[in-house]
DSSP file (Angstrom, degrees, kcal/mol; ACC not computed):
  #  RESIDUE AA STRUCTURE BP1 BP2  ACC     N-H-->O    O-->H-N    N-H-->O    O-->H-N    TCO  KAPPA ALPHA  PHI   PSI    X-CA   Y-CA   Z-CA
    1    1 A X              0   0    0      0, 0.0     2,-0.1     0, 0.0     0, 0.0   0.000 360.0 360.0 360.0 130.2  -51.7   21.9  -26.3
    2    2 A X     >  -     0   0    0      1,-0.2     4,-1.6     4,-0.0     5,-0.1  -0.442 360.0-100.2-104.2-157.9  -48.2   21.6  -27.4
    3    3 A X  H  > S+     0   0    0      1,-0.2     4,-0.7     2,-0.2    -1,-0.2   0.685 120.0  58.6 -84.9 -17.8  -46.0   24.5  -28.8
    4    4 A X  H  > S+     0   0    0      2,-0.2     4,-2.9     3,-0.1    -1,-0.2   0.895 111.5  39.6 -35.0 -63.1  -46.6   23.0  -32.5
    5    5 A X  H  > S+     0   0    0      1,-0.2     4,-2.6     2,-0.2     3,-0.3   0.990 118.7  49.2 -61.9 -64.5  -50.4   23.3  -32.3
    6    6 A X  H  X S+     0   0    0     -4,-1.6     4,-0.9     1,-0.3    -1,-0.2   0.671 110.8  46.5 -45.0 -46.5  -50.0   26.6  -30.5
    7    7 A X  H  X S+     0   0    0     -4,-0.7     4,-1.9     2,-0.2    -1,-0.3   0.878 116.9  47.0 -74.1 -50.3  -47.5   28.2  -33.0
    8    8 A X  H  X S+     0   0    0     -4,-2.9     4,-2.0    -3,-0.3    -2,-0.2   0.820 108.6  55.6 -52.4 -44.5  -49.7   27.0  -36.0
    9    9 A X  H  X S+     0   0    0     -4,-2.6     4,-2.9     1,-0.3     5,-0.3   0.816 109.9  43.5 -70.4 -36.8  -52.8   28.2  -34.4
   10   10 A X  H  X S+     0   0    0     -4,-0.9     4,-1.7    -5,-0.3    -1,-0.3   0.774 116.0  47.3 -97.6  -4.9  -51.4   31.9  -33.9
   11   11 A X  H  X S+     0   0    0     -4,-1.9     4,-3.7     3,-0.2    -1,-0.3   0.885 106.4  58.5 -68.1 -32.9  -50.0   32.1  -37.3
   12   12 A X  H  X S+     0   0    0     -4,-2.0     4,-3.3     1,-0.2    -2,-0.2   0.928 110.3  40.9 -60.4 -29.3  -53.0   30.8  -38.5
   13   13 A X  H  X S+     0   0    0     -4,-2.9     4,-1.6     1,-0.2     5,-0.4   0.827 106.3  59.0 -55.1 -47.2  -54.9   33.7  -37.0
   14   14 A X  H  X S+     0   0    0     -4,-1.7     4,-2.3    -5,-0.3     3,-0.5   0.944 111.1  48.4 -58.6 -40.4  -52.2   36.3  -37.9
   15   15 A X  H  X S+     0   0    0     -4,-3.7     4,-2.3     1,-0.2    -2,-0.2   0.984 114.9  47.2 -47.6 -55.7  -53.2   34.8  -41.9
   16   16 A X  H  X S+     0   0    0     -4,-3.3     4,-1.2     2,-0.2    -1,-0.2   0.775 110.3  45.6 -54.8 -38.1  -56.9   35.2  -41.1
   17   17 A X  H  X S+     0   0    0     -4,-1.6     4,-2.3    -3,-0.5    -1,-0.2   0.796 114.5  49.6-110.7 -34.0  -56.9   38.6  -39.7
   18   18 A X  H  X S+     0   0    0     -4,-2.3     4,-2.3    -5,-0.4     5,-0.4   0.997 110.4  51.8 -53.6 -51.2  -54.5   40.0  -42.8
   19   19 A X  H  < S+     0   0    0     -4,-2.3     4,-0.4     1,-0.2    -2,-0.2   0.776 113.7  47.3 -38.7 -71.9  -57.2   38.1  -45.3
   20   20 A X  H >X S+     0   0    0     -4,-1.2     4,-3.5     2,-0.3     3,-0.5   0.808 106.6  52.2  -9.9 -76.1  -60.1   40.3  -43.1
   21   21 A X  H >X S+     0   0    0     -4,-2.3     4,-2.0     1,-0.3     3,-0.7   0.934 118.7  37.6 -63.1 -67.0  -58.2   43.7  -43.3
   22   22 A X  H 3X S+     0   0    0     -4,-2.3     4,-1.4     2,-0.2    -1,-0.3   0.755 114.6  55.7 -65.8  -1.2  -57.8   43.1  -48.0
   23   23 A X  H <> S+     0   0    0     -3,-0.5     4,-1.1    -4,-0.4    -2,-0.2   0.937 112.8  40.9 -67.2 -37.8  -61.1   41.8  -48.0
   24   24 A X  H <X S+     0   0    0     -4,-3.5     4,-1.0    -3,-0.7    -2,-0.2   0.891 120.4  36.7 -52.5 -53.0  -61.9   45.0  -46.3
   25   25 A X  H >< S+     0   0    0     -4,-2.0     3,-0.9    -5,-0.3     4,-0.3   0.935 117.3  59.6 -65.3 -54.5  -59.8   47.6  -48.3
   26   26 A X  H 3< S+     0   0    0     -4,-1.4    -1,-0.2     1,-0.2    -2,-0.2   0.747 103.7  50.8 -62.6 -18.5  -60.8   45.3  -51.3
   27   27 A X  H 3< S-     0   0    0     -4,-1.1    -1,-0.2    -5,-0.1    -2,-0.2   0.872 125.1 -95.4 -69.3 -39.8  -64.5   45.9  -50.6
   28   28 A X    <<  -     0   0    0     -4,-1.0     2,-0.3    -3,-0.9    -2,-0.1  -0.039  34.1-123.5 127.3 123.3  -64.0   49.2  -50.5
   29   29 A X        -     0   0    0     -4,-0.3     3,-0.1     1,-0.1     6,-0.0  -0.582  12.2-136.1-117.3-165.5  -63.4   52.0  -47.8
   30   30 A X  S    S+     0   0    0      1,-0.3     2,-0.2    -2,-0.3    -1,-0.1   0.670  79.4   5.1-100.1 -14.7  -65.2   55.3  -46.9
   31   31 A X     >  -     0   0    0      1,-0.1     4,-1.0     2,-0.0    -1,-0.3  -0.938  68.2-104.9 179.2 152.0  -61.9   57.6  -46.5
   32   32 A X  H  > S+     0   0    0      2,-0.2     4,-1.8    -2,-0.2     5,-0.1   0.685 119.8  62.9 -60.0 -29.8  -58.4   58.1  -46.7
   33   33 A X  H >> S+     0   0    0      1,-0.2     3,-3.2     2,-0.1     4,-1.2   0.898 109.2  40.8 -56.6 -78.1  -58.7   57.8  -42.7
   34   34 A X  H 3> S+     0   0    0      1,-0.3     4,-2.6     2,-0.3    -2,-0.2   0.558 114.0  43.9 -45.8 -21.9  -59.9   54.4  -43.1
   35   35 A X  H 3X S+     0   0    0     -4,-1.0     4,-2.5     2,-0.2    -1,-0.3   0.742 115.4  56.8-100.1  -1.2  -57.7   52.9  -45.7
   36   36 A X  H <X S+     0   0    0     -3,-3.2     4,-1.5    -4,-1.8    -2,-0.3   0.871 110.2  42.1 -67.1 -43.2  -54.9   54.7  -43.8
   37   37 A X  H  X S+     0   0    0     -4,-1.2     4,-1.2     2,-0.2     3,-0.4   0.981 114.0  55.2 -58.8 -60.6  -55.9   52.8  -40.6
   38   38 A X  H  X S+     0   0    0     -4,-2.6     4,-2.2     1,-0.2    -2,-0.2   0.747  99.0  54.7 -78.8 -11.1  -56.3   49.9  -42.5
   39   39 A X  H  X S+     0   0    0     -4,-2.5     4,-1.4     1,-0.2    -1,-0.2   0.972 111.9  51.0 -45.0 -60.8  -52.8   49.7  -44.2
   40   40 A X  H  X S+     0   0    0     -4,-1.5     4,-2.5    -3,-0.4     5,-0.3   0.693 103.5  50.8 -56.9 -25.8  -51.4   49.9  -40.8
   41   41 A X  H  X S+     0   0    0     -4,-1.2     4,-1.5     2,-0.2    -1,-0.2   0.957 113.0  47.8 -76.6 -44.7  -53.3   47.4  -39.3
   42   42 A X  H >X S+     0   0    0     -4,-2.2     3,-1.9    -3,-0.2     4,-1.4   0.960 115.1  49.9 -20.7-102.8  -52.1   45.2  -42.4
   43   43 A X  H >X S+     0   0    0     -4,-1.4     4,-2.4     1,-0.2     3,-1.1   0.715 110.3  48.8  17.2 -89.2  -48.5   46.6  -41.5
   44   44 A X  H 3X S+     0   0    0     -4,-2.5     4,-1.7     1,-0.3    -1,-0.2   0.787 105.7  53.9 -53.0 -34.8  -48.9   45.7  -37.9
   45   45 A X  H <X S+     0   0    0     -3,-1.9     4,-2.0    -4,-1.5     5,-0.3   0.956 111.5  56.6 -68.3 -45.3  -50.2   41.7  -38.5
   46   46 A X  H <X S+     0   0    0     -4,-1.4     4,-1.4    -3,-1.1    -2,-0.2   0.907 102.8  45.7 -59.4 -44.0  -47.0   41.5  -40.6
   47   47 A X  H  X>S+     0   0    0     -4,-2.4     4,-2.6     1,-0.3     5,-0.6   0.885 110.7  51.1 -74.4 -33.2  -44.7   42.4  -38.4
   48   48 A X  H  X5S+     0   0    0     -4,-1.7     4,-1.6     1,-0.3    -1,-0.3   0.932 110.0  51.0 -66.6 -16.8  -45.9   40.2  -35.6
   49   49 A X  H  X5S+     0   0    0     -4,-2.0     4,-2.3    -5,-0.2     5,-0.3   0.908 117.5  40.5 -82.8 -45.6  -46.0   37.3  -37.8
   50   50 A X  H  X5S+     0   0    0     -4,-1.4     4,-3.3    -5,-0.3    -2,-0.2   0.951 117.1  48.9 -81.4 -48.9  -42.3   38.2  -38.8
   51   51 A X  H  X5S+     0   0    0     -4,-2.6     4,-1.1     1,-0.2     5,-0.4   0.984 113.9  45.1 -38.0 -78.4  -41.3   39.1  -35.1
   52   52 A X  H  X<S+     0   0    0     -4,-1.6     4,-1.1    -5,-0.6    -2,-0.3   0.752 113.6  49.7 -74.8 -23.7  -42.8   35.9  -33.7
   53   53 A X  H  X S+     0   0    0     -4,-2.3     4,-2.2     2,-0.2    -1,-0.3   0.814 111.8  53.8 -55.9 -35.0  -40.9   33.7  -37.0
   54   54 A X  H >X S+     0   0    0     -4,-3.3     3,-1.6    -5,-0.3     4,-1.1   0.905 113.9  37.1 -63.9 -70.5  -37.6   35.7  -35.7
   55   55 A X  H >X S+     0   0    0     -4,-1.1     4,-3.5     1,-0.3     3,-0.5   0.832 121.1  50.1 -45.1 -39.9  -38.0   34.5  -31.8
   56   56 A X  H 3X S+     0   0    0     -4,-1.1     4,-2.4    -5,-0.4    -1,-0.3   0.949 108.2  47.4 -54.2 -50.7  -39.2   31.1  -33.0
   57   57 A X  H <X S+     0   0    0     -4,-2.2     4,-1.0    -3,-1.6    -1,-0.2   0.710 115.1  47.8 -57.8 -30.5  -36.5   30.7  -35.3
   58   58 A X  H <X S+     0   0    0     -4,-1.1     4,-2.1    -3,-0.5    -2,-0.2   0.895 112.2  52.9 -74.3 -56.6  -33.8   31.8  -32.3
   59   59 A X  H  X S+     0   0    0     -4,-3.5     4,-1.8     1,-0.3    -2,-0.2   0.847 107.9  45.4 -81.1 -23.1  -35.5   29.6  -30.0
   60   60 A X  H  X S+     0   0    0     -4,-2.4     4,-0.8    -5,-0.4     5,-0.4   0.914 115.1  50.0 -66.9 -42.2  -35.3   26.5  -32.2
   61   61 A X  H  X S+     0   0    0     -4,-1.0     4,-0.8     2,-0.2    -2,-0.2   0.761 110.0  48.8 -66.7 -34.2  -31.7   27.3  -32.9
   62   62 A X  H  X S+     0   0    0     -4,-2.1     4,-2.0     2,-0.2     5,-0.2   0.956 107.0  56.4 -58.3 -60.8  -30.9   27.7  -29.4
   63   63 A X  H  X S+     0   0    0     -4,-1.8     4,-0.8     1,-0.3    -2,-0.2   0.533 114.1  43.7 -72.6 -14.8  -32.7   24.2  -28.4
   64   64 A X  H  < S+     0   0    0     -4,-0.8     4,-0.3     3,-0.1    -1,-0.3   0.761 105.6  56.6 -96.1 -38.7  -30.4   22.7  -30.9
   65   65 A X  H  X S+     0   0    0     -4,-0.8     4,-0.9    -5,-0.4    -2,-0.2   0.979 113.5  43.3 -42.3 -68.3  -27.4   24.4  -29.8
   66   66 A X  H  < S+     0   0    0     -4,-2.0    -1,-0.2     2,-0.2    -3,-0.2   0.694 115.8  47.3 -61.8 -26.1  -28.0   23.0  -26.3
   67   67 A X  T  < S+     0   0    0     -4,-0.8     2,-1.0    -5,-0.2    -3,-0.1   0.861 103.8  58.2 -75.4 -86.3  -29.0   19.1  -27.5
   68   68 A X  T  4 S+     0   0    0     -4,-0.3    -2,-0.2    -5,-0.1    -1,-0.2   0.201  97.8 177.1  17.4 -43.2  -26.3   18.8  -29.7
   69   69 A X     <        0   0    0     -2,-1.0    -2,-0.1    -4,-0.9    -1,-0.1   0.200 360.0 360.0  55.0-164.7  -24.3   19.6  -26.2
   70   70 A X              0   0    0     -4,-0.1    -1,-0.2    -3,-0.0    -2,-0.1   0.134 360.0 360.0 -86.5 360.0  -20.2   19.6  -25.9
């Protein structure tokens, strides 16, 4: 699998798992616990999707830095 497929795959999953968590909320929850848990979980999907665009973004920018050479 190369790192394309691999990168696609786990955003796509981060997408999915946000969808999950407002289908949930949108469905309806049982308690201020729960739609408090589930904002965070929300929260939490975001940032790893944003986290893993920053390093991506770094590491592509590096990998050009270094072909590009002297």
């Amino acid at each position: 699998m190369s790192a394309i497929n691999l990168r696609d795959k786990y955003i796509k999953a981060l997408e999915d798992r946000r969808q999950d968590v407002v289908d949930q909320m949108l469905a309806g929850v049982k308690g201020m616990d729960q739609y408090e848990f589930l904002r965070g979980r929300y929260s939490s999907l975001a940032d790893a999707e944003n986290i893993f665009r920053e390093l991506l973004g770094k590491y592509i920018d590096e990998d050009e830095e270094s072909s590009s050479g002297p």
